[in-house]
N, C-alpha and C positions, 0 to 999 in steps of 0.2 A: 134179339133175345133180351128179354127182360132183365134187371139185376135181378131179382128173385130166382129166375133160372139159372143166371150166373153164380148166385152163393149156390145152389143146391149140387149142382156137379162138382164145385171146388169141394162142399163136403164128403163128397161120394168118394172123389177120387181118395182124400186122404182117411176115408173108413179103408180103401181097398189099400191103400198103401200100409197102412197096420194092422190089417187080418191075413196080409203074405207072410209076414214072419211067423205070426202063427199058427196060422196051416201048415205050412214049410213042418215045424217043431212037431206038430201034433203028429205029422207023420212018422218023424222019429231023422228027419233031417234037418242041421240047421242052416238055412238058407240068411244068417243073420250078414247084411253085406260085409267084408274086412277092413272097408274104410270108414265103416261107420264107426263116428267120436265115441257114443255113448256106450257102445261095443269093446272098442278099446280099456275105454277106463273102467268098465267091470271086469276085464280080465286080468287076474290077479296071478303072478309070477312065483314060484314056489322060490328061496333065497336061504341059505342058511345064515343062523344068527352067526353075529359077530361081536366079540368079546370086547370090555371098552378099551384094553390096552392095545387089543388090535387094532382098531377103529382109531385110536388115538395116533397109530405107529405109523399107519394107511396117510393120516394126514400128514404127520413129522417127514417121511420120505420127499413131499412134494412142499415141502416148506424149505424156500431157500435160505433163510433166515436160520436156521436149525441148523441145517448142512454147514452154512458157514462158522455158525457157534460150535457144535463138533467137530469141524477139523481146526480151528483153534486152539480146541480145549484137549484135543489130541494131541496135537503139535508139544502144546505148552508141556504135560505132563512125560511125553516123552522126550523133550529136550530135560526134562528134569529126572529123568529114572536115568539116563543118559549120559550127564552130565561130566561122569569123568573120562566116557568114550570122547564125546563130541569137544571138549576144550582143550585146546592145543596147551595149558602151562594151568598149573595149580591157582587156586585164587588169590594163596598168597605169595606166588612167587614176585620177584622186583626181575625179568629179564631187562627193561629201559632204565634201571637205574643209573647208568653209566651217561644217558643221555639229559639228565634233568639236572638245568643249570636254574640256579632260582632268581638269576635278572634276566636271563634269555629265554628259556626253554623251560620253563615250569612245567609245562606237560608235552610229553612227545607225542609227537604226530604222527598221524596213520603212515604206518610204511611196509615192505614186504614182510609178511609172519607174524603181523596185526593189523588190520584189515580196518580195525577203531580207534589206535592210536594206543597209549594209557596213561591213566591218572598220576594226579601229584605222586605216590610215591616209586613209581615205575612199574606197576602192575597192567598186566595185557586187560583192557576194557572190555572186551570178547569173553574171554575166560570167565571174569567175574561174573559177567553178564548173565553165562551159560549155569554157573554153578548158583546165581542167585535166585534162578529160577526153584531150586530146587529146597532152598530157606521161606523161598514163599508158597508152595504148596504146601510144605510141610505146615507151616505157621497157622494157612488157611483150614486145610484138613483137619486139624486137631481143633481148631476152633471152632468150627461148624460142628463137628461131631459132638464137641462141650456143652453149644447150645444148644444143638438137638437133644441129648438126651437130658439137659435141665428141663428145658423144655417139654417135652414129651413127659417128667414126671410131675409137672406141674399142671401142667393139661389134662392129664388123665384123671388128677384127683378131682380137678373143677369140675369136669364135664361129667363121672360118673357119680359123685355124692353128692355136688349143688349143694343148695341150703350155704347155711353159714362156712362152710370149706369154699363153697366155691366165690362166696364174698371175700373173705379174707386172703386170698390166691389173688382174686382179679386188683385187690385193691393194691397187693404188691407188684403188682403189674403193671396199674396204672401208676403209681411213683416213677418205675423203671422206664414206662414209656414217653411217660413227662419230662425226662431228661434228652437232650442232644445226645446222638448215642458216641460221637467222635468226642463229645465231652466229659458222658460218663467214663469211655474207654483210657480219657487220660486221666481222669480221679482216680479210678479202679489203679491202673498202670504205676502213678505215683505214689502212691502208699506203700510198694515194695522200697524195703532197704536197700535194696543192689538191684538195677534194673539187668532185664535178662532176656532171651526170649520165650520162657515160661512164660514171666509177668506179659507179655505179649499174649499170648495165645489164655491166657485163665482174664486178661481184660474183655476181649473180644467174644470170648465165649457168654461172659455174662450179661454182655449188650445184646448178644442175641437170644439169650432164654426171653425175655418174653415176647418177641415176636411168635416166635415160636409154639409159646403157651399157649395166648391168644388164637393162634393160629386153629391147633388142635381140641379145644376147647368149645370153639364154633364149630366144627366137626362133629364131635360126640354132641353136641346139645342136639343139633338134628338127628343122629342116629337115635337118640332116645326115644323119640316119637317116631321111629320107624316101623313097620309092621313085623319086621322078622322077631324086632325087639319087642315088642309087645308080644306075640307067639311065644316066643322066649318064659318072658317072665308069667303070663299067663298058665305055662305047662310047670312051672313052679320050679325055672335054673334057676339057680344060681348066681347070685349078683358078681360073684367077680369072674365066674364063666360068662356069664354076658356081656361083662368091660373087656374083658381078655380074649375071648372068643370072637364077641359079634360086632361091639362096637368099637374097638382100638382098632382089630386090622383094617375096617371096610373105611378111617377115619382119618387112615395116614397116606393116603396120597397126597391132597393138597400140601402135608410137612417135608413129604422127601421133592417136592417140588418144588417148595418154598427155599429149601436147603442147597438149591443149584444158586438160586440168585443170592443168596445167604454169602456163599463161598466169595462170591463178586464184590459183596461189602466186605469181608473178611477181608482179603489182599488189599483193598485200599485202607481199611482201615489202620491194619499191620505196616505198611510204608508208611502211614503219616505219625504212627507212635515212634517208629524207628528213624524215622526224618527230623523230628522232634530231640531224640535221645534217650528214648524212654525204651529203647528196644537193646536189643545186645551188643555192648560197648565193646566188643572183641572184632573189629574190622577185618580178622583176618579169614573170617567167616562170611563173604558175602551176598550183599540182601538189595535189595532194589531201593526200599525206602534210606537204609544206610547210606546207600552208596548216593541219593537224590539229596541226602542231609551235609555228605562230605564233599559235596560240589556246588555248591550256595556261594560259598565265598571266590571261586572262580568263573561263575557265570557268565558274568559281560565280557572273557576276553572269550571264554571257551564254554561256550554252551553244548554243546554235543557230549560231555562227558555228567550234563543232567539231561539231555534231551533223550537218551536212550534207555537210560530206567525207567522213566517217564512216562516213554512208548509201551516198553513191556510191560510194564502196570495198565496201561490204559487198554492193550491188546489184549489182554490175557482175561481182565474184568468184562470188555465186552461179549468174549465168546462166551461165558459164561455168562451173562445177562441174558444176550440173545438163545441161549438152549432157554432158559428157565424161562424166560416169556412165551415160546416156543412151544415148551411142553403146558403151561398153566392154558396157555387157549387149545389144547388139543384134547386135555382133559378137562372143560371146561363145554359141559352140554349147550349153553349158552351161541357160545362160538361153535357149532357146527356146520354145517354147510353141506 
């Protein structure tokens, strides 16, 4: 056989091999095979939508990173709603006072009915431990919250009026961000007359407004060029139904997500002002950075009595790191998968 004769049945065959599907069809059957590729990827599966906090939730579940920062940060809050359940002796009570000699026995040692020992002045290290947990949510919560909503009212003006508002916003922003924020927190912090743990929580709050601004700010400027926004103002709403309505709520995820890791620098920040002495000089209240500040001077014989505030600051920051990184790549179109 010639090649000539050999090209002409190779084409023959594959005319007849693509006039079966379509006869098949014309008849009103389809004979299209089930393993064919091309078959496959044109058939399209019917799926119902799914919302982005669903989608976002669907990932969070199978993120192990997340699950760890949640039951940390679960943990942490309920040792601290808890706190007078779970501590066996008041923060300021002295039960080891009897035991603290100050050439022998400066601090007592762990023994039955404290489990950590306690400090220079005979207080159970447990106890404090447990009730200090509960000075530092409070410190952190109130001051994320401060930031947020300076924050948020700072953002909202830049983002929806722009022009010269939104120059003079960002420019007090960029000052605020141009400082160290552990160093504005100690200027801010020093300037009160009597330090407390207000001046704690109104420092911290104001190092976080402009992250926070910034944050929201870049939000609203893309929503302005959105199309619901433009439909919007086209039908002739309302400009502060637009900010209020269209573009603040759809503008505040990235902030309450910002506001997890926020919390994280909050509690460190709060120990290192109160480590310092810049936080509330009443000891009888205990706080992790205090308690990190009144054990400096006996470090090198007895480090375990800084070694465990230390931890719980260091634990408690990370579950909250690890949620807000967590949730920012799940809400976060980029990172899907």
């Amino acid at each position: 056989m010639t090649p000539l004769n050999r090209k002409k049945e190779r084409l023959d065959g594959l005319a007849a091999s693509t006039a079966a599907p379509a006869a098949g069809q014309a008849g009103g059957v389809d004979v299209m095979d089930p393993v064919d590729p091309v078959g496959e990827a044109g058939a399209v599966r019917d799926a119902e939508g799914v919302s982005l906090l669903a989608s976002a939730w669907r990932r969070l579940r199978r993120n192990p990173m997340f699950i760890i920062g949640a039951v940390l940060v679960a943990l942490f809050i309920l040792v601290a709603v808890f706190a007078p359940l779970l501590a066996p002796h008041a923060p300021d009570d002295r039960p080891l006072i009897g035991q603290i000699s100050a050439s022998t026995n400066p601090i007592p040692k762990a023994q039955d009915g404290f489990p950590l020992g306690g400090d220079e002045k005979g207080r159970d290290l447990l106890s404090r431990l447990i009730y200090g947990s509960r000075q530092t949510l409070i410190v952190g919560v109130l001051a994320t919250l401060g930031g947020l909503a300076g924050g948020v009212t700072l953002g909202t003006l830049a983002g929806a009026f722009g022009g010269w508002v939104d120059s003079v916003v960002m420019r007090v922003v960029d000052v605020l961000l141009s400082l160290p924020s552990i160093l504005l927190a100690i200027t801010i912090a020093s300037l009160a007359s009597q330090p407390s743990q207000w001046t704690v929580i109104v420092a911290i709050a104001i190092v976080q407004v402009p992250v926070f601004a910034r944050l929201l700010r870049g939000s609203m400027l893309a929503q302005r060029s959105s199309d619901h926004v433009l439909a919007a103002r086209s039908l002739g709403v309302k400009r502060s139904a637009i900010v209020f309505r269209h573009m603040l709520p759809n503008s505040l995820g990235p902030v309450f997500v910002q506001s997890t890791l926020a919390l994280s620098v909050s509690i460190i920040e709060a120990a290192a002002l109160s480590f310092l002495g810049l936080g509330n000089p009443d000891d009888s209240k205990a706080e992790w950075g205090q308690m990190l500040g009144a054990a400096q001077n006996l470090f090198d014989l007895y480090p375990h009595i800084a070694f465990w505030p230390a931890a719980c600051i260091v634990v408690v920051s990370l579950g909250f790191t690890l949620m807000g990184e967590s949730m920012r790549e799940a809400l976060d179109p980029k990172s899907r998968r």
